[in-house]
C-alpha positions in Angstrom: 15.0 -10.9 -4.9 12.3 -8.9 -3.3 12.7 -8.5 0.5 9.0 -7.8 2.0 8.5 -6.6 5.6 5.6 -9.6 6.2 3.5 -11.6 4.5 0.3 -9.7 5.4 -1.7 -8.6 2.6 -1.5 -4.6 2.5 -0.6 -2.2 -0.6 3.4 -2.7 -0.3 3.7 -6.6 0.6 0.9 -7.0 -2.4 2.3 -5.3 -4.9 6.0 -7.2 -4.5 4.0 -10.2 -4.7 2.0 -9.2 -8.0 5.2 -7.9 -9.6 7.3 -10.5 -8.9 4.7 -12.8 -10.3 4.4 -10.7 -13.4 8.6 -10.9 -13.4 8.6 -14.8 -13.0 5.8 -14.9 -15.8 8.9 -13.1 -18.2 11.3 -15.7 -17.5 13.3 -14.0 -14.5 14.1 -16.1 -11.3 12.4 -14.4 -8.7 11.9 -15.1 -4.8 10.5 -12.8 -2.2 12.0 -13.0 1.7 9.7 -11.7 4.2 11.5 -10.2 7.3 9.0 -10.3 9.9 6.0 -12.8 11.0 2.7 -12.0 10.2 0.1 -13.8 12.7 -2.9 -12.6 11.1 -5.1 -14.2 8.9 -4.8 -13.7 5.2 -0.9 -14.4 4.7 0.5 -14.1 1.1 1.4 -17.3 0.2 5.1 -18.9 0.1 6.3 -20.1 -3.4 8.9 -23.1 -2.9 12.0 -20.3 -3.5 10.4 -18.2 -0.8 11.7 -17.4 2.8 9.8 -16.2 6.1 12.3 -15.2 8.6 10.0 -14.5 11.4 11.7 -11.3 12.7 10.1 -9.5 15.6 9.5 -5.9 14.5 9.1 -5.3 18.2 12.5 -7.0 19.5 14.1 -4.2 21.5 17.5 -3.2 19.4 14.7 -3.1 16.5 13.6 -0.2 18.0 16.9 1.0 19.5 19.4 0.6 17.1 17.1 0.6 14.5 17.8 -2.9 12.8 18.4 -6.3 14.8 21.9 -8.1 14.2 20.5 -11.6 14.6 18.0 -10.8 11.3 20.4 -9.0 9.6 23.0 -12.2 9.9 19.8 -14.5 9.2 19.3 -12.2 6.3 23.1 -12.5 4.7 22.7 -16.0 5.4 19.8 -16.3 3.1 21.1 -14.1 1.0 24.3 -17.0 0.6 21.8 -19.6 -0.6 21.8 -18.4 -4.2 22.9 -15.6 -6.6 21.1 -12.4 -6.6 21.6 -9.5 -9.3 18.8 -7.3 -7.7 17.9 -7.0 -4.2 14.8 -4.8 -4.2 13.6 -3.1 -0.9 9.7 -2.9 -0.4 9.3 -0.2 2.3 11.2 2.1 4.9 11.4 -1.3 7.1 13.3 -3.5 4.8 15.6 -0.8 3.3 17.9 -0.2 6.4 18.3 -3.9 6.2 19.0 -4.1 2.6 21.7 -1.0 2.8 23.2 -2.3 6.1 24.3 -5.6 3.8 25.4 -3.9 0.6 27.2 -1.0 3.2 29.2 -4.2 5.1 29.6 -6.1 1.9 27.3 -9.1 2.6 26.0 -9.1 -0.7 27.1 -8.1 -3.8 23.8 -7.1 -5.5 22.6 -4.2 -6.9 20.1 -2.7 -4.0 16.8 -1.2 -5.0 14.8 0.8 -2.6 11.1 1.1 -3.2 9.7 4.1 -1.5 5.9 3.1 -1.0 5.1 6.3 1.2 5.8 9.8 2.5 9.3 10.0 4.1 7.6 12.5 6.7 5.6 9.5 8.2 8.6 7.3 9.6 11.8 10.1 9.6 10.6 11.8 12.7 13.3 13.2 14.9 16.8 14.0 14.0 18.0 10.8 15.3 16.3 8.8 12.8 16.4 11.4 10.0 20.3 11.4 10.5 20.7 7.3 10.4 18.6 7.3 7.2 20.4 10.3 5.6 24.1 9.0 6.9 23.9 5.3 7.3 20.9 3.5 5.1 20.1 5.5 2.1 24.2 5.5 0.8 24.0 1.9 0.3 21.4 2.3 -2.1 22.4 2.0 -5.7 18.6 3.3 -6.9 15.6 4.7 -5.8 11.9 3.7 -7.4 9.4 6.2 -5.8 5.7 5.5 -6.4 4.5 9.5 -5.8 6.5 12.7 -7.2 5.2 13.8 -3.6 8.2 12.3 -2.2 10.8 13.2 -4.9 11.8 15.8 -3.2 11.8 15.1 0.2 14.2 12.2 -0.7 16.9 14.5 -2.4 16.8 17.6 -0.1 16.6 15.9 3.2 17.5 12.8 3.3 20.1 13.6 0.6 19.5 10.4 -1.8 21.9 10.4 -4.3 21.3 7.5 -6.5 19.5 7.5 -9.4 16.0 7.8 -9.0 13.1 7.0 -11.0 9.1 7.5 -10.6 7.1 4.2 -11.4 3.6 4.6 -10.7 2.1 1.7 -8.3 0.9 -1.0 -9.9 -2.5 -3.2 -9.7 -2.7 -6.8 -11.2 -6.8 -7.8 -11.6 -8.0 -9.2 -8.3 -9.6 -12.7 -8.4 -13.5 -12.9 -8.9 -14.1 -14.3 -5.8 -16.8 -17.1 -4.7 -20.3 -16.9 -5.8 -21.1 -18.2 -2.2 -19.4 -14.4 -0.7 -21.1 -12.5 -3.6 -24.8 -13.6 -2.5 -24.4 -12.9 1.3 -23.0 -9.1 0.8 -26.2 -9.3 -2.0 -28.2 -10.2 0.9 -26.5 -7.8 3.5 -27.5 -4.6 1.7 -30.1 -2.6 3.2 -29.1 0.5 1.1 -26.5 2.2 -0.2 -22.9 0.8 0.5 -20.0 2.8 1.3 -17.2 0.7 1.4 -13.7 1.5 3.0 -10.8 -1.1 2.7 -7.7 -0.8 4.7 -5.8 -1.5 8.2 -7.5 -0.2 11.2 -4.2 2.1 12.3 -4.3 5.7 13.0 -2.8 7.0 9.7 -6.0 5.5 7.6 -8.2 7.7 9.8 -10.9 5.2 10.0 -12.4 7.3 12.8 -12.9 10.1 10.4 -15.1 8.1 8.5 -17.6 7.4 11.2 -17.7 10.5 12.5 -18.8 11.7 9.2 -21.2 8.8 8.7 -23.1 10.5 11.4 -24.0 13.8 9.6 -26.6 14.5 8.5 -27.7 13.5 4.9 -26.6 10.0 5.2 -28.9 8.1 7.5 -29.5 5.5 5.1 -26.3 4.3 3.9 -24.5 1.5 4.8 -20.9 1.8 5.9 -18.9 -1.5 5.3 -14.9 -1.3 6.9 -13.2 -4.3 5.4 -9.5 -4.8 7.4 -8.0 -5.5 10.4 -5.7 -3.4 12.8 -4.7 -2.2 16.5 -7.8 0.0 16.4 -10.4 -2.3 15.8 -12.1 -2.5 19.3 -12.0 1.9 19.4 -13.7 2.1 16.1 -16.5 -0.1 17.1 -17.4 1.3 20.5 -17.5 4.7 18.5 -19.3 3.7 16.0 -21.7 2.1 18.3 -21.4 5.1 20.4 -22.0 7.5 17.1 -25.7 5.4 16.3 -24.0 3.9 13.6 -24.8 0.0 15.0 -26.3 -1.8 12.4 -25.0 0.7 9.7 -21.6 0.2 10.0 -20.2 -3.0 9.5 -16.5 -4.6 10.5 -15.9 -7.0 8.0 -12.1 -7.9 9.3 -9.3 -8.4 7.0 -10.5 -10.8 3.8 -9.4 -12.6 1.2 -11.1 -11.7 -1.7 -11.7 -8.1 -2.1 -13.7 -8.4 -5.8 -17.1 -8.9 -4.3 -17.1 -6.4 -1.9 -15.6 -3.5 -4.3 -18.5 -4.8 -6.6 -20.9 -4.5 -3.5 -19.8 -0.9 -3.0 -21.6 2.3 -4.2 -19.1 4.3 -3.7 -15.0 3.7 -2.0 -13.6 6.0 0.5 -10.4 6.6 1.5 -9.9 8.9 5.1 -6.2 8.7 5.3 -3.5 11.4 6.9 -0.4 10.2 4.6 -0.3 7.9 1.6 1.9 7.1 -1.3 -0.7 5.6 -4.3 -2.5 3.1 -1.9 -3.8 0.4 -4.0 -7.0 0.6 -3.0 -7.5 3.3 -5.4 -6.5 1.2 -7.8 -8.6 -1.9 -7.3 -11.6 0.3 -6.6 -11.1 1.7 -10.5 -10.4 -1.8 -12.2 -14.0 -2.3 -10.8 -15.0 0.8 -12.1 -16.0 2.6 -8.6 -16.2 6.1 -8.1 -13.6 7.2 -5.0 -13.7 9.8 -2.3 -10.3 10.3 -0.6 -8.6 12.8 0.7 -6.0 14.4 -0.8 -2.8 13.4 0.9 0.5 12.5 -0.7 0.1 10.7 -4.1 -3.5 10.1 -3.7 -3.9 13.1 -6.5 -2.0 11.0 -8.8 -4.3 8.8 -9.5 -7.3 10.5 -8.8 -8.0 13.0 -10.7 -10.7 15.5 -8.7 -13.7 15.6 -10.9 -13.0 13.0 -13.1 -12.1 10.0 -11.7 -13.4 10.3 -8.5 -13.7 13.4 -5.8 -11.0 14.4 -3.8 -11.3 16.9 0.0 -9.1 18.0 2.1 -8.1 15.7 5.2 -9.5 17.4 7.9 -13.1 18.5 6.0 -14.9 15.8 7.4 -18.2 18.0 6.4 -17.3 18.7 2.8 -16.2 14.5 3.0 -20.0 13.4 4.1 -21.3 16.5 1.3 -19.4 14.2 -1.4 -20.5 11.5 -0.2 -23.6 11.8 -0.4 -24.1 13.8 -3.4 -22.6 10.8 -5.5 -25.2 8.4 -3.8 -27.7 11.1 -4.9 -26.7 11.3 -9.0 -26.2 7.3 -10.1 -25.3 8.7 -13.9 -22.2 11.0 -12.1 -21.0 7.6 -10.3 -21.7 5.8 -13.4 -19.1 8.5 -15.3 -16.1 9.1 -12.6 -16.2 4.9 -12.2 -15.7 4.3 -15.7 -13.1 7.3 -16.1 -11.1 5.7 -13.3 -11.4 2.1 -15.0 -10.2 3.6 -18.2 -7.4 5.6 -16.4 -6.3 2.6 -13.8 -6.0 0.2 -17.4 -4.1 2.7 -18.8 -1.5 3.7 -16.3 -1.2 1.4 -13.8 -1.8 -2.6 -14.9 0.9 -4.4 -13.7 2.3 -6.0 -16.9 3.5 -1.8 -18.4 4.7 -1.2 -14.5 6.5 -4.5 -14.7 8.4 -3.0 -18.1 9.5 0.0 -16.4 10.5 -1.8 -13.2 12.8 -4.1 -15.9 13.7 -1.2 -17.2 14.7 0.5 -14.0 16.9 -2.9 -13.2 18.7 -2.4 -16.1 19.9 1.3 -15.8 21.0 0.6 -11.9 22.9 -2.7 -13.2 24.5 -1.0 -16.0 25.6 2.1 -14.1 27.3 -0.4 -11.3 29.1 -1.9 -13.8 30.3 1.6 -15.5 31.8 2.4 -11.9 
């Protein structure tokens, strides 16, 4: 069973979905239970095995206690409904809730956690450092990390114990999309695109992006911003306010991301923490060059150079110089798409990270069973 904070299509719920499709595909009964309800547009869908709880991830002892009692009860109730030999936990939201039922006994699977990001980003304070490191991450019986970045922050302070196991995240191809979608971005071009593809919060730094759209060098690109997000209505007035109107382009979150990464010249990422977002990953299968900054596990896949160009977070100059020096040598684009292609088939198609993740399930059963 994979338990999934929501059904909205981002790197973590995605990924869950493609590898438990790729599990099903192998004969294994897989169903995924989303915790939380996603009103946006572009919900995974629900197989017939499937369950949407519809937790609030704002209810009040969500953000007190740290977990609500009613979901958690909801949750072992589901749970109930038919046997499970691995629970896997997709992200820091659905692990306290899959620890909290193997710690009271509500389930007597083994629990997988999936850590899809820097522990830094959401273990601020001692308060929460100490629940993780005392009450969620003993119920654990194994740890899948996507980034060696956060290897070590898991053993030294949050004091993870269980066995532990780098996967690499995993990309399934994305679907071609409608011919009808293909012909309007066709049409939309008016130069160069950049294309950036992610939620409009404040760790994707979407902001960044703009402000380096307006250096010089790069007056006549095209800045597309596919995604949705909290800081949608900022972004716009500065981009407006930056004399980007007409350049930059708000696309909202979509459903298929082929024609757009097709679209693209060049992908950017601007983020301040990552694991191995899978945008990196989709932007390679299509054989697009990437410039990202160089957070977390981002230098995982990309290699600087070679599969795409990587700066450091707060270089927004030396972000527009790389920019634009791709959009200036088609041949080097050309080169670093096609090594990151070769690289992303290579590493990180979902069918080899769906052996290891089998794997992975094996080892953690077996050892339970030892003890």
């Amino acid at each position: 069973m994979q338990l999934v904070g929501s059904r909205q299509r981002r790197g973590a719920e995605t990924f869950a979905h493609q590898l438990g499709a790729e599990l099903a595909a192998r004969g294994h009964g897989v169903r995924t239970v989303y915790l939380y309800r996603h009103d946006g547009v572009r919900a995974l869908p629900l197989g017939p095995r499937d369950t949407a709880l519809e937790g609030d991830p704002a209810q009040r002892l969500e953000t007190t206690l740290g977990f609500a009692p009613d979901l958690l009860r909801r949750l072992a109730a589901d749970l109930r409904q038919e046997p499970v030999d691995v629970l896997q936990l997709n992200g820091a939201r659905t692990v306290k809730y899959g620890a909290l039922l193997r710690r009271l006994r509500l389930t007597s699977a083994a629990v997988v956690y999936r850590n899809i990001g820097a522990p830094e980003a959401w273990i601020r304070g001692w308060r929460r450092r100490a629940f993780y490191r005392h009450v969620v991450l003993p119920g654990v019986d194994g740890v899948i990390t996507v980034s060696r970045d956060a290897d070590a922050t898991l053993r030294t302070r949050l004091g993870v114990w269980a066995p532990m196991e780098h996967i690499p995240n995993g990309v399934a191809p994305p679907a071609p999309g409608s011919a009808a979608l293909r012909a309007r971005l066709a049409a939309e071009r008016r130069g160069p695109v950049i294309l950036l593809v992610g939620s409009l919060t404040r760790e994707k730094r979407v902001d960044r992006l703009l402000r380096a759209a307006a250096l010089p060098g790069l007056e006549a690109a095209c800045w597309w911003i596919v995604g949705d997000g909290p800081l949608g209505p900022a972004l716009r007035a500065q981009a407006e306010a930056a004399g980007l109107a007409g350049r930059a382009r708000f696309f909202g979150a979509q459903e298929e991301l082929a024609p757009f990464y097709e679209a693209a010249d060049v992908v950017v990422l601007t983020s301040d923490t990552e694991g191995t977002p899978a945008v990196l990953l989709e932007a390679g299968l299509a054989g697009r060059p990437v410039v990202a900054t160089r957070v977390g596990g981002v230098p995982e896949v990309i290699l600087d150079g070679e599969t795409g160009l990587l700066v450091e977070r707060e270089d927004e100059v030396g972000l527009a110089s790389a920019i634009a020096g791709l959009l200036a040598d088609e041949p080097r684009r050309r080169s670093l798409g096609e090594r990151a292609r070769d690289r992303v088939a290579a590493r990180h198609a979902m069918p080899i990270i769906a052996d290891a993740y089998e794997r992975f399930y094996r080892r953690t059963l077996s050892s339970r069973s030892a003890t």
